[in-house]
SERO-522833 format. One line per 5 residues: number of its first residue (from 1); their letters; for each residue y, x, z of C-alpha. Coordinates in nm, 3 decimals, decimal comma, always signed. Example, Ala and Ser with C-alpha at 12.3 -4.5 7.8 and 13.67 -1.06 7.14 Angstrom:
<torfis>
1	AS	-0,450:+1,230:+0,780; -0,106:+1,367:+0,714;
</torfis>
This chain:
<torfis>
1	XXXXX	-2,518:-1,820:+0,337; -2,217:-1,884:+0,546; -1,999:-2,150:+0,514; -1,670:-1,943:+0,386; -1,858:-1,764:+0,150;
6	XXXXX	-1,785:-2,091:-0,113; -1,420:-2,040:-0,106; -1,490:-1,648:-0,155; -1,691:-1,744:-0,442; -1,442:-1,972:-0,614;
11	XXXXX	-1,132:-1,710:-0,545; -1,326:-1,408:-0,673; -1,447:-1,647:-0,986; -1,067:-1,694:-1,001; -0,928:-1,337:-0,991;
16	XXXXX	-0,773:-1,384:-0,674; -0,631:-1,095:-0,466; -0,660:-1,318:-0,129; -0,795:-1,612:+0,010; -0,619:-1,754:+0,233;
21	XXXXX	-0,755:-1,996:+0,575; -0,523:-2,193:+0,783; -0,545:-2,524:+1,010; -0,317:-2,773:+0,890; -0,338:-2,712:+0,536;
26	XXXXX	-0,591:-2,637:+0,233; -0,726:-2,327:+0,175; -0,523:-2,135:-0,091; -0,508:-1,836:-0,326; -0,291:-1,534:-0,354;
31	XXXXX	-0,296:-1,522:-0,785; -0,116:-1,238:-0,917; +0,144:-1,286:-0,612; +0,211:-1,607:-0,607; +0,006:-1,849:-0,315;
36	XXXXX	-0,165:-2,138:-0,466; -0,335:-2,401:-0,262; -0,756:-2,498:-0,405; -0,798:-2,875:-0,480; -0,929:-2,932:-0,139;
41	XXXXX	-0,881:-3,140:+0,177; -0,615:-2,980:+0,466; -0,852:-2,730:+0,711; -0,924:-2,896:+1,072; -0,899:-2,682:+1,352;
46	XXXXX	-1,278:-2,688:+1,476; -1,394:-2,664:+1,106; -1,226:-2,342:+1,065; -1,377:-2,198:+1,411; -1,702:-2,264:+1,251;
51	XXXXX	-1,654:-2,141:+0,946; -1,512:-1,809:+1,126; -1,755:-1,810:+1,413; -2,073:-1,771:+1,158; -1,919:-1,418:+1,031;
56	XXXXX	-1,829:-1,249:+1,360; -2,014:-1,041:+1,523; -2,081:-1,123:+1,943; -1,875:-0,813:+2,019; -1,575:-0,902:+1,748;
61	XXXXX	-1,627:-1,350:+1,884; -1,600:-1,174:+2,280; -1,284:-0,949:+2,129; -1,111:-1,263:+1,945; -1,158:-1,501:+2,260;
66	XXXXX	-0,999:-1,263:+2,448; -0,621:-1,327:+2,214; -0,662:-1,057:+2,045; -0,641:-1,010:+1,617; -0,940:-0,933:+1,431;
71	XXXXX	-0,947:-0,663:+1,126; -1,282:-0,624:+0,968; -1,447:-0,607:+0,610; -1,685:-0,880:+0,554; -1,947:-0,855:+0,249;
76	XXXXX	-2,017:-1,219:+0,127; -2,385:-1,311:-0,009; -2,193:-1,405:-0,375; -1,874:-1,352:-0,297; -1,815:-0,963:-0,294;
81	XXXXX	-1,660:-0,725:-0,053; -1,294:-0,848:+0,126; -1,135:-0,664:+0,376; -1,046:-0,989:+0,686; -0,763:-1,025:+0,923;
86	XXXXX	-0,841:-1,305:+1,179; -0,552:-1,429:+1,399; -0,373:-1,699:+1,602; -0,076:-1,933:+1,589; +0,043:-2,206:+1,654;
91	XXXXX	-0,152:-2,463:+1,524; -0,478:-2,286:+1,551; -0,639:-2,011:+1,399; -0,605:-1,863:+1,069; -0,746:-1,567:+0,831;
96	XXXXX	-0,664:-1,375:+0,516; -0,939:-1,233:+0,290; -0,882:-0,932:+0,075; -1,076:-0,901:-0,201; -1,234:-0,588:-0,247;
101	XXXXX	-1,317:-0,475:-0,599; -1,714:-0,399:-0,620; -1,632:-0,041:-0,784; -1,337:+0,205:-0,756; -1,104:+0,178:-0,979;
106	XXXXX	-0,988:+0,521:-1,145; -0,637:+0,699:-1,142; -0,626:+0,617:-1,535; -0,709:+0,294:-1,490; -0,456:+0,189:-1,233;
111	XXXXX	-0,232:+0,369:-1,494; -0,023:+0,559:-1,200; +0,214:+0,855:-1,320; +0,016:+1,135:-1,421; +0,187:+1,393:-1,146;
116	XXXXX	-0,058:+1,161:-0,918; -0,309:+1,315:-1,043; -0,189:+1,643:-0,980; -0,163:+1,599:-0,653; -0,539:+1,588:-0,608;
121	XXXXX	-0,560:+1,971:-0,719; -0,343:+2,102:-0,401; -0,558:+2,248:-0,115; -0,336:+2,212:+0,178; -0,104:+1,977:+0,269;
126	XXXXX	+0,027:+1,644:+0,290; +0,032:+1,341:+0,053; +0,236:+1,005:+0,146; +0,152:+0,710:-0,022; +0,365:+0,435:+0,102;
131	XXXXX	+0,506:+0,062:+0,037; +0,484:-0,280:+0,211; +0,212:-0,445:+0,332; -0,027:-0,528:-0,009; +0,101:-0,345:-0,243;
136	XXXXX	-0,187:-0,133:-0,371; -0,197:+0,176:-0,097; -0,523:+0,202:-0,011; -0,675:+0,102:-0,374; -0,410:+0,409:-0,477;
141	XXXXX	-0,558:+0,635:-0,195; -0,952:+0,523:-0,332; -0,868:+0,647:-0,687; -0,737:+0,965:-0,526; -1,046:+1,020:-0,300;
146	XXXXX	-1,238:+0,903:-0,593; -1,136:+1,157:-0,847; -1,154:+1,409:-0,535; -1,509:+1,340:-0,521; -1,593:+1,362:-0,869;
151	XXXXX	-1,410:+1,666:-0,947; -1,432:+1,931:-0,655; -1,715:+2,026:-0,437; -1,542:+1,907:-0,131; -1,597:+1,751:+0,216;
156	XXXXX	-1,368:+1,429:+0,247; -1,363:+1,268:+0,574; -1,182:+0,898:+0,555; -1,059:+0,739:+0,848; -1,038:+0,350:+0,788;
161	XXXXX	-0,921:+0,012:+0,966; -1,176:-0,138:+0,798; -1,325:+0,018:+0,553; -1,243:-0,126:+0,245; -1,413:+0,095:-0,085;
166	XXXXX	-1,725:+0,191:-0,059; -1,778:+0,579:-0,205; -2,091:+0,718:-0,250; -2,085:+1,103:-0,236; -2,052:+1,255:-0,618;
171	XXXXX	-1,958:+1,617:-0,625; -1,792:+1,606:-0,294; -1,964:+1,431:+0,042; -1,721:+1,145:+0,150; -1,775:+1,052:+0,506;
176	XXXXX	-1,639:+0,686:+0,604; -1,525:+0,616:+0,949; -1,396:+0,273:+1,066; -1,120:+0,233:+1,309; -1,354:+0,024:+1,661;
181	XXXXX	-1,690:+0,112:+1,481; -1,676:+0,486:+1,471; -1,316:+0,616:+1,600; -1,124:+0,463:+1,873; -0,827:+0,555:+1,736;
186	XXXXX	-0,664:+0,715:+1,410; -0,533:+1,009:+1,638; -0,883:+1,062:+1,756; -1,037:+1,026:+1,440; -0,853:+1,305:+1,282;
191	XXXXX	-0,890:+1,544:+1,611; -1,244:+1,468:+1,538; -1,241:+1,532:+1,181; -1,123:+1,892:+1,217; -1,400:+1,976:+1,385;
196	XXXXX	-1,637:+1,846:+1,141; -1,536:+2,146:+0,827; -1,294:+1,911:+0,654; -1,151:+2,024:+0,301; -0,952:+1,660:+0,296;
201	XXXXX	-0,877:+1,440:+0,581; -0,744:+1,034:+0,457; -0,572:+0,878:+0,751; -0,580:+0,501:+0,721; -0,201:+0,421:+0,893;
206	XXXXX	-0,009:+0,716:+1,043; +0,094:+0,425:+1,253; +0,192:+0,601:+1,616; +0,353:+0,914:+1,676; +0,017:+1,070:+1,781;
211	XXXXX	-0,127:+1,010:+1,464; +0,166:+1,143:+1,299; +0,118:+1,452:+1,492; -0,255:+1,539:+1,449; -0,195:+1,462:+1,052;
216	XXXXX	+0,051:+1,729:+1,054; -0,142:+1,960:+1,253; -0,400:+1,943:+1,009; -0,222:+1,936:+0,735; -0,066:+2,324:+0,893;
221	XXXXX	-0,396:+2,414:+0,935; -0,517:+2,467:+0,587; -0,609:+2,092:+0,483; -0,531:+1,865:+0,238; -0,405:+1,515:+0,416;
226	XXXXX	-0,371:+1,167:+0,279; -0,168:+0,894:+0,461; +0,011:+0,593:+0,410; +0,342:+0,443:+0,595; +0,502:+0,114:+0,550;
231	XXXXX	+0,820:+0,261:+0,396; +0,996:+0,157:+0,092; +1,102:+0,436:-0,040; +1,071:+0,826:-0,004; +1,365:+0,864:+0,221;
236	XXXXX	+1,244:+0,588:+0,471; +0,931:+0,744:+0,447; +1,092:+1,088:+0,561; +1,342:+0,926:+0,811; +1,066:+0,704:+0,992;
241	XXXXX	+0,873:+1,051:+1,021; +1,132:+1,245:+1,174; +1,213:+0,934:+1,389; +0,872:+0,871:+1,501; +0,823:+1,206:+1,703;
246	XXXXX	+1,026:+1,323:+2,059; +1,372:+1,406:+2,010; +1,316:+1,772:+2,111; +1,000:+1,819:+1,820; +1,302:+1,700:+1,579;
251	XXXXX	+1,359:+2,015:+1,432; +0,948:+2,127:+1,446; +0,911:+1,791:+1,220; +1,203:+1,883:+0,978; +1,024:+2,259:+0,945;
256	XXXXX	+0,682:+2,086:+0,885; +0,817:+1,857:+0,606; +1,006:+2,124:+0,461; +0,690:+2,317:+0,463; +0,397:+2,086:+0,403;
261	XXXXX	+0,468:+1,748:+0,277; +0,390:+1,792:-0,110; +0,461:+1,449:-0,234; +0,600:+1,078:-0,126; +0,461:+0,797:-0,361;
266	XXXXX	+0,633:+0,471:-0,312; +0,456:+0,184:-0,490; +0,582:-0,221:-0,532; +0,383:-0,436:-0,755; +0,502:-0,672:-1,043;
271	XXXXX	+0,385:-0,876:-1,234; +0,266:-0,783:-1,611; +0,457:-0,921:-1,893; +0,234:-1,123:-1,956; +0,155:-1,291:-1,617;
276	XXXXX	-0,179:-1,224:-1,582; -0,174:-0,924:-1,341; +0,015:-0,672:-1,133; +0,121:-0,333:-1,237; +0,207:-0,060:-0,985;
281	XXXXX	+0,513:+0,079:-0,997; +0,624:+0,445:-0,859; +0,876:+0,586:-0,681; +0,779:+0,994:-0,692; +0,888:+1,274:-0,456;
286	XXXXX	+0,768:+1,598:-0,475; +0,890:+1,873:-0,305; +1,128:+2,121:-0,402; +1,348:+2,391:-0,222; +1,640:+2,155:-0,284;
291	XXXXX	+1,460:+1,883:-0,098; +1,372:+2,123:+0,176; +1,739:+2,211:+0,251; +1,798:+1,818:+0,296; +1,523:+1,748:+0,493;
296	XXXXX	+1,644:+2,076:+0,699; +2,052:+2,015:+0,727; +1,975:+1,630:+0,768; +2,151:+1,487:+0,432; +1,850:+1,251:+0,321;
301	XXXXX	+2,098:+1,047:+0,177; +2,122:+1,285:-0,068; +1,765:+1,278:-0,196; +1,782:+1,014:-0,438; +1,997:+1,221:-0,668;
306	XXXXX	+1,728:+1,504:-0,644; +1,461:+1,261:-0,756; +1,688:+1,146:-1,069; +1,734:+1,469:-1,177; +1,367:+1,570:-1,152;
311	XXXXX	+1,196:+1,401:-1,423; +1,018:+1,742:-1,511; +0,869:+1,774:-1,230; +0,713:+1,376:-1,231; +0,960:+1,258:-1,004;
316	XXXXX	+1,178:+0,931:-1,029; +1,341:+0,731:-0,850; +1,216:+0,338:-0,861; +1,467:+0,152:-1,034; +1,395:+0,446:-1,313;
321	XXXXX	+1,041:+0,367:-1,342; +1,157:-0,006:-1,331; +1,390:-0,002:-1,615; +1,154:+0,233:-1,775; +0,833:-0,050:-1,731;
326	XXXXX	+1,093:-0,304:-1,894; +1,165:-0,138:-2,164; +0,788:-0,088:-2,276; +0,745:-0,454:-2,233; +0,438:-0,386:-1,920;
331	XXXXX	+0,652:-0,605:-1,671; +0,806:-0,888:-1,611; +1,188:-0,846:-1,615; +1,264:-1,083:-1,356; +1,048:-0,978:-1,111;
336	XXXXX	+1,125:-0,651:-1,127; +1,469:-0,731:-1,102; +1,407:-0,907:-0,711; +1,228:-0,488:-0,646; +1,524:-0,285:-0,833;
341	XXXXX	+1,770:-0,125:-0,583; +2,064:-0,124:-0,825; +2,030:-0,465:-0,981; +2,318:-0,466:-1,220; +2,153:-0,239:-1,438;
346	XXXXX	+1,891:-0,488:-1,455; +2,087:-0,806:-1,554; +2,094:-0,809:-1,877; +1,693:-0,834:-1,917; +1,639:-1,152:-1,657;
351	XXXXX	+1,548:-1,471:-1,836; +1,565:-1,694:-1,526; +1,930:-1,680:-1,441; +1,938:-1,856:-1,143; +1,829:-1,557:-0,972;
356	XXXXX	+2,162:-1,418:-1,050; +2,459:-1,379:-0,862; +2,762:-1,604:-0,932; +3,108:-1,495:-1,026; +3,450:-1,640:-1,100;
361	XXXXX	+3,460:-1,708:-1,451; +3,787:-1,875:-1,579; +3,760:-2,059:-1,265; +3,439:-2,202:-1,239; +3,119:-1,983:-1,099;
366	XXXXX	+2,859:-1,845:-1,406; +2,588:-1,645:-1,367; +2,636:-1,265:-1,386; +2,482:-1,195:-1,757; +2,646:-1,489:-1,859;
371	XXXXX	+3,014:-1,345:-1,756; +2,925:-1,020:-1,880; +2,884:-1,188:-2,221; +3,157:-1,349:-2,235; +3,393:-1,071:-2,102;
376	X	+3,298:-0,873:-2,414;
</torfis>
């Protein structure tokens, strides 16, 4: 058993979402989003080179001593499944485990809008799923493929970097392809992939404009596409599209969207009421005519008022679904006031209110709910 794989143990035992390896200080764990060190000594530099060196491959040890990062999934002996990024800095190396969960989790049990769901009946197309770095895309995008698979006869053709969930076929027949192992590249995997009879192509990162551009060539072509950007919110998501590609395929990229996006879902996580977890919060986009005309005549801008307005159709706008969490008592006010867009509509449910702004009251500063109070 390697080294690391005690620290995997003890974070998993834990509930951890990461594990966390630096020199210079002790090894810590990511716990329902805040980064809490173990009760252990600070990491020396050639300790954590060992500790790294016994789960690398030769080919991934030649790779990483030549400067560059290392993304890989790593299955402990006890510890479980974690997806790995190795790196450099400046006082030596470091790496971040992400634990994988051992099965997929379902769309009901991630408790995601139900229109999510819905999306997994369209036949051709394209599906954004989007949000910073860790916040629950590609366990979003499993429960997606996973339903997929266990409700339509269907080939499904994932392109990963790693692979993170493991999905044995069901109805459908899931192939997994890793990003270095199998496909040099995401644009190469999905040129690849529509040669192989896809019904549903999942691109890891539309990360380049190349990618971008096979993704919607498939996606014209009579397939249903899954992606994920990191945008933080649908009309970033749009923009950064239209932005990515040549100047003069501007207007080609505008008809496309218009055409063939079906949905952007924009996800945060905060914490549970209680503290003990982290719930995944939507922002929903689907596409309308209205929406099309935007996209078309360049007024973006204007989307979020569409999304307000289309509750019937599943959509809403984040600081809806927010205010909406609060007021069922799933999540913790405060924290989803530091995600909310419009945050003085979220004031008067923080408990900690140093996290509010100050304002003049009868010449001394008070905190915003405070002054509100006392103004009426």
């Amino acid at each position: 058993m390697a080294r690391i794989d005690a620290f995997l143990k003890l974070g998993t035992q834990q509930g951890c979402s990461d594990v966390h390896l630096a020199v210079g200080v002790p090894p810590m764990l990511r716990m329902h989003g805040d980064l809490l060190p173990i009760k252990f000594r600070d990491v020396r530099e050639a300790e954590l080179e060992g500790y790294i060196a016994e789960i690398l491959t030769r080919a991934q040890n030649e790779y990483f001593a030549k400067g560059n990062d290392l993304d890989f999934s790593y299955v402990s002996a006890e510890g479980g499944r974690f997806r790995v990024n190795v790196y450099r800095k400046e006082t030596g190396i470091g790496a971040t485990f992400r634990a994988i969960p051992s099965s997929v989790p379902t769309l009901e049990k991630l408790a995601l809008p139900p229109v999510v769901t819905k999306l997994c009946d369209f036949h051709q197309g394209m599906v954004l799923v989007t949000g910073s770095t860790g916040t629950g895309k590609s366990t979003t995008l499993a429960a997606m493929i996973d339903h997929l698979n266990s409700t339509r006869r269907l080939n499904i053709i994932s392109l990963e970097d790693p692979i993170e969930f493991v999905h044995p076929s069901k109805q459908s027949q899931v192939i997994q392809r890793e990003l270095g192992t199998h496909i040099p590249s995401f644009a190469e995997g999905v040129r690849a992939a529509m040669r192989e009879d896809p019904d549903v192509i999942l691109v890891g990162e539309l990360r380049d404009a190349e990618t971008i551009s096979m993704a919607m060539t498939a996606a014209e072509t009579g397939h249903l596409v899954l992606g994920t950007l990191h945008t933080t919110s649908a009309v970033k998501t749009i923009d950064r599209v239209i932005d990515a590609l040549p100047v003069e395929e501007r207007e080609q990229t505008k008809s496309f969207l218009a055409q063939n996006l079906l949905a952007v879902v924009t996800q945060v996580l905060v914490k549970t009421a209680d503290g003990h977890g982290r719930k995944a919060i939507c922002e929903v986009l689907m596409m309308t005519k209205a929406i099309a005309k935007l996209i078309q005549t360049e007024q973006t801008h204007q989307i979020p008022s569409q999304l307000q307005m289309g509750r019937d159709l599943g959509m809403q706008l984040l600081d809806q679904a927010l205010l909406a969490a609060i007021n069922a008592r799933a999540i913790d006010p405060d924290d989803a006031y530091a995600y909310a867009s419009d945050k003085k509509q979220f004031q008067k449910f923080v408990t900690d209110t140093s996290m509010l702004p100050k304002v003049e009251v009868g010449g001394g500063a008070a905190p915003a709910a405070a002054a509100a109070q006392s103004s009426g």
